[in-house]
C-alpha positions as CSV (number, residue, x, y, z in Angstrom):
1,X,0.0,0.0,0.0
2,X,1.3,3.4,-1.4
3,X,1.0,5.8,2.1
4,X,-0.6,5.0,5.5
5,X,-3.1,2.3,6.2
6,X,-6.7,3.9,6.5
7,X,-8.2,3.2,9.3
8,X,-11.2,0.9,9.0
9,X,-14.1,1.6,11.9
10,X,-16.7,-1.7,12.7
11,X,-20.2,-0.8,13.4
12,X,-22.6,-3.1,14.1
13,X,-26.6,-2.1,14.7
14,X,-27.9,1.1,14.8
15,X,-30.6,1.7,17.1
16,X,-31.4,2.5,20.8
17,X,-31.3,-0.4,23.2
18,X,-31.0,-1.0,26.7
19,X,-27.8,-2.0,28.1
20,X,-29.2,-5.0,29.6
21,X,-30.7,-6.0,26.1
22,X,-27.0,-5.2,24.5
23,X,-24.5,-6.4,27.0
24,X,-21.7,-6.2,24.2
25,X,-22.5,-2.8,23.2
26,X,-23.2,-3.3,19.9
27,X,-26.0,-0.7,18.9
28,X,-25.2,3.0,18.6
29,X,-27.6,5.3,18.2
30,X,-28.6,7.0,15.3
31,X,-28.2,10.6,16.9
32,X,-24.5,8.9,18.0
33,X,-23.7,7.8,14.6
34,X,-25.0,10.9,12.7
35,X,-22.8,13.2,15.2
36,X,-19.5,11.0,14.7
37,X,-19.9,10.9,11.0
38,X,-19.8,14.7,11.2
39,X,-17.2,15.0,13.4
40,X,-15.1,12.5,11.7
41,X,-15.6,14.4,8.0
42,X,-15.8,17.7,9.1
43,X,-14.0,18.3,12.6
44,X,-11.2,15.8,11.7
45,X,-11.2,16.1,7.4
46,X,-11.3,12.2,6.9
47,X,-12.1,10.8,3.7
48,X,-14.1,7.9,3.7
49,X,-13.2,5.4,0.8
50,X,-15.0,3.4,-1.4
51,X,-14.4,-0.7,-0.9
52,X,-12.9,-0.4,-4.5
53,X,-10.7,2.7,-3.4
54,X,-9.9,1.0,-0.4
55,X,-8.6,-2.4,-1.9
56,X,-7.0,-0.2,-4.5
57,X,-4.5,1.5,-2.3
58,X,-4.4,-1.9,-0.7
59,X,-2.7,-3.3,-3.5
60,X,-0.8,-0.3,-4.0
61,X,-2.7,0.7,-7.5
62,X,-3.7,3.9,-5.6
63,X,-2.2,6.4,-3.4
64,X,-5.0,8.3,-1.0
65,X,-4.5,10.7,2.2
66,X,-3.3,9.7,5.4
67,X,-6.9,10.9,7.1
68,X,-8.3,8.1,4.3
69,X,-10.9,5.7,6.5
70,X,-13.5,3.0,6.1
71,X,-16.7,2.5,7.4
72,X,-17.6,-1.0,8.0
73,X,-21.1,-2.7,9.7
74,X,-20.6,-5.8,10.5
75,X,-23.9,-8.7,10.7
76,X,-26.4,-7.3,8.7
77,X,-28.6,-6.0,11.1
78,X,-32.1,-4.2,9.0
79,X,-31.4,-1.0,11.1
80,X,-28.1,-0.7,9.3
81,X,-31.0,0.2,6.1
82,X,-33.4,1.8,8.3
83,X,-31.2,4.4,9.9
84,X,-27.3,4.4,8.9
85,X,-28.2,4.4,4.7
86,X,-30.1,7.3,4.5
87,X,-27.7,9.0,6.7
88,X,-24.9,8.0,5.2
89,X,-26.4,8.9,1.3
90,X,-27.1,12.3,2.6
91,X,-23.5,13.2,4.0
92,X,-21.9,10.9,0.7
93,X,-20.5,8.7,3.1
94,X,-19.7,5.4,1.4
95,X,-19.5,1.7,3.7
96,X,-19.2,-2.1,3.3
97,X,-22.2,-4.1,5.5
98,X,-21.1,-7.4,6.4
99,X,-24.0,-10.1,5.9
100,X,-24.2,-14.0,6.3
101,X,-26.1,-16.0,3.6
102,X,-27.6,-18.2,5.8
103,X,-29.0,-15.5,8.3
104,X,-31.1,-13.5,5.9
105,X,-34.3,-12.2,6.9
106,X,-33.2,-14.0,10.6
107,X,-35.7,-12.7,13.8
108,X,-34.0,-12.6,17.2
109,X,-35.9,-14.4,19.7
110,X,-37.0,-13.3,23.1
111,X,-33.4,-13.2,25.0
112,X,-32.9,-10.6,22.0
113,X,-33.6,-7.0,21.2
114,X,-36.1,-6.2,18.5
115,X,-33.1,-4.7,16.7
116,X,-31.7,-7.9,16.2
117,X,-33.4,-8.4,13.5
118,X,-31.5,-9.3,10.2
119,X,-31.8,-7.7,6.2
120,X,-33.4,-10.4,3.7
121,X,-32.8,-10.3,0.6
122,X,-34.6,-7.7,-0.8
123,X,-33.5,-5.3,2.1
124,X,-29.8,-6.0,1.2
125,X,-30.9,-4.9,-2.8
126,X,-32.0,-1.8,-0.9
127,X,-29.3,-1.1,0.8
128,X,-27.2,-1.7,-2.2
129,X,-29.4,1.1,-3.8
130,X,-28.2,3.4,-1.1
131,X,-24.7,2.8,-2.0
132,X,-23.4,0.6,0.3
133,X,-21.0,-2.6,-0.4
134,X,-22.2,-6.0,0.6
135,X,-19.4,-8.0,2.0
136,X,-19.3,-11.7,3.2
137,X,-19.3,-12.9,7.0
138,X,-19.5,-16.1,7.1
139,X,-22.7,-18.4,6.3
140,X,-24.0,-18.4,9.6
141,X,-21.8,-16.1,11.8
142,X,-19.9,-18.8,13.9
143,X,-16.4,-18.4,15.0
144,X,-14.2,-19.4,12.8
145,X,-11.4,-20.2,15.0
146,X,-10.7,-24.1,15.1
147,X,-13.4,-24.9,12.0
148,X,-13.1,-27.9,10.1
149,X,-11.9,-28.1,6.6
150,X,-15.5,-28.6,5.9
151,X,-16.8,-25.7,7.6
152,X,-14.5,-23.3,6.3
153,X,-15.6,-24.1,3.0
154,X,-19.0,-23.7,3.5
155,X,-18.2,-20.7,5.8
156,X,-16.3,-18.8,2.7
157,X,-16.3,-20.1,-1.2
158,X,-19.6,-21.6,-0.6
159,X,-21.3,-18.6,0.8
160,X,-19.5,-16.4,-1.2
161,X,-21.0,-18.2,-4.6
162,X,-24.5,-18.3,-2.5
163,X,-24.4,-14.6,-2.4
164,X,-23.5,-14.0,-6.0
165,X,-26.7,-16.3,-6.7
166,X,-28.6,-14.1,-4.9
167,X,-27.3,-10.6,-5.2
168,X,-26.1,-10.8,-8.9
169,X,-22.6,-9.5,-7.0
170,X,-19.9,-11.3,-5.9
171,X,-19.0,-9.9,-2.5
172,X,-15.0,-8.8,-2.7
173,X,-14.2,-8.4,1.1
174,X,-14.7,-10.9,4.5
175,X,-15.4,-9.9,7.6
176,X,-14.7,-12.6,10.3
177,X,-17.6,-13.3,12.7
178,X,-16.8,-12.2,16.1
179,X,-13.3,-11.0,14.7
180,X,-11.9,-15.0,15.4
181,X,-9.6,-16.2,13.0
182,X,-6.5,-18.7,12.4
183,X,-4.0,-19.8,9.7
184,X,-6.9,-22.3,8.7
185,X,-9.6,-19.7,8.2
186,X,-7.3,-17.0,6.5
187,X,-6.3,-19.8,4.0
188,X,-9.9,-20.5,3.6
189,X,-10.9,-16.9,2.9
190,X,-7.9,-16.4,0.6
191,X,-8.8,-19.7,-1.2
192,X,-12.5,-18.7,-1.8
193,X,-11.4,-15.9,-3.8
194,X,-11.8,-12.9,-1.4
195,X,-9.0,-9.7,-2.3
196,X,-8.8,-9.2,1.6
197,X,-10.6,-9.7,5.1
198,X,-11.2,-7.8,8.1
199,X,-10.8,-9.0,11.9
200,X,-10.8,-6.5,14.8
201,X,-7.9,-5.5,17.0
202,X,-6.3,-8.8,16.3
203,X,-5.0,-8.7,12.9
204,X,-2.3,-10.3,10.6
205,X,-2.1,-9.3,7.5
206,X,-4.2,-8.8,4.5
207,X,-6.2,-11.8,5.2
208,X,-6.6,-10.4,9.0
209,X,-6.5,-6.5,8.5
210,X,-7.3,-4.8,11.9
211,X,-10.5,-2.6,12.6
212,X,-11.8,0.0,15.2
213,X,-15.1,-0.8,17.1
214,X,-17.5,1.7,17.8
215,X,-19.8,0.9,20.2
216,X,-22.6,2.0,22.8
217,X,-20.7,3.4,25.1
218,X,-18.2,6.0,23.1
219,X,-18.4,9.4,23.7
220,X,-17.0,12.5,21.8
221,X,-13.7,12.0,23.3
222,X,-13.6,8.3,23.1
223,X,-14.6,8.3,19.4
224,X,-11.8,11.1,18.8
225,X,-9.2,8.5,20.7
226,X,-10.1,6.0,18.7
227,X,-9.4,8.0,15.7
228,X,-5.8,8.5,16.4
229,X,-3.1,5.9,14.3
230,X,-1.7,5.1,17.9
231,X,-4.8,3.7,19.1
232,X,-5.2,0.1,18.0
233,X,-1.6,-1.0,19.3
234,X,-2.8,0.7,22.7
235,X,-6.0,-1.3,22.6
236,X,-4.5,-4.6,22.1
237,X,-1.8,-3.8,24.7
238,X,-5.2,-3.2,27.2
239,X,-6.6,-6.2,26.1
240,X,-4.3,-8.1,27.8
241,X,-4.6,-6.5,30.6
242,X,-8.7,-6.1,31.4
243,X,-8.4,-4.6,34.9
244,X,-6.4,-1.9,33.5
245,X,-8.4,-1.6,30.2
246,X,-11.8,-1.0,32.3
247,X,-9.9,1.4,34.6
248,X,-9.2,3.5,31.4
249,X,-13.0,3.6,30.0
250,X,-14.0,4.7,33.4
251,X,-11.2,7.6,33.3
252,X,-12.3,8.8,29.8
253,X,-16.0,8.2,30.6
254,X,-19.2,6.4,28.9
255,X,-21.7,7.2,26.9
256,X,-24.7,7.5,29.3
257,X,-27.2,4.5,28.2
258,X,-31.0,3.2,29.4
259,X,-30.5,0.4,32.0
């Protein structure tokens, strides 16, 4: 890649949920995620790259700014049409959303919120409308840490030729459920044809790139932390520490939330 890396950010659901309805933090708001699209284009100047741009510079066809980014939603939650598209149209914001073949048009049962509900096929057409990406994760969203040989293959080249059935599009980019991945699953995903694949604070290379999470409980400062190149290497350092990590999120504060 010609430059810096961009920075990729992971959202998931959009939507407002009580915290004991979304114990990992998942949804953001819409107000949140309206306010940090703002702030990240026009307090901090980012440019937020298309999937082509963004595999582009990846293989070094294409040079872009050092405040390049992309925005990534991960699981294919219906909100992520609902309330991020329009949103995202408006301010010419582009993204990838991250769906699983095998979880289209999925309801979430009663241990889950309402916003747990999944895009079906003709939402993901919509949302393609809207200008987002379509990405792979997975068939069914397991982990794919330890998979059989089997698995793997269902979990990447077979999905991936199920969504092109479907969509008329073959999905360029893999997102790895839960962010788990091993030398087993990256071969898979390279295998299946895939030009590169996303984990979370964990990568390893361009079958594992790292991402941001933004989640429930950022605030204005938080978000603005997280922007910073520094940040994912702090983050992982953290991680292996969790006493210390939630010491720090209680320093820099939380993003006040219904019980």
């Amino acid at each position: 890649m010609k430059g810096p890396t961009p920075i990729v950010l992971m959202y998931h659901g959009v939507a407002q949920v009580p915290r004991s309805l979304d114990p990992a933090n998942i949804f953001v708001t819409k107000e949140a995620i309206s306010h940090q699209i703002a702030r990240l284009t026009e307090r901090h100047g980012f440019r937020p790259l298309t999937e082509a741009q963004y595999l582009d510079a990846l293989a070094g066809e294409r040079r872009v700014p050092s405040n390049s980014c992309l925005i990534t939603f991960d699981d294919g939650y219906a909100s992520v049409l609902d309330e991020a598209a329009p949103l995202l149209a408006a301010a010419r914001v582009p993204a990838i959303c991250y769906v699983s073949p095998g979880l289209l048009g999925a309801q979430p049962d009663r241990s889950e919120p309402a916003a747990s509900a999944r895009l079906d096929r003709d939402g993901v057409q919509a949302l393609r409308e809207y200008g987002v990406e379509i990405g792979c994760h997975s068939d069914l969203h397991a982990s794919m840490r330890g998979m059989s040989a089997e698995r793997l293959s269902a979990a990447t080249s077979v999905a991936r030729e199920e969504m092109k059935a479907l969509f008329g599009h073959t999905p360029r980019t893999f997102a790895y459920p839960y962010g788990d991945h091993d030398a087993a699953a990256r071969a898979a995903v390279r295998e299946a044809g895939f030009e590169c694949a996303f984990a979370t604070y964990e990568g390893y290379g361009r079958f594992a790139l790292p991402r941001v999470d933004i989640n429930a409980t950022d605030t204005p400062f938080t978000f603005d932390l997280k922007l910073r190149r520094l940040y994912p290497f702090v983050r992982r350092s953290l991680g292996r520490v969790p006493v210390v990590r939630r010491a720090t999120h209680h320093v820099v504060g939380y993003a006040p939330r219904q019980p």
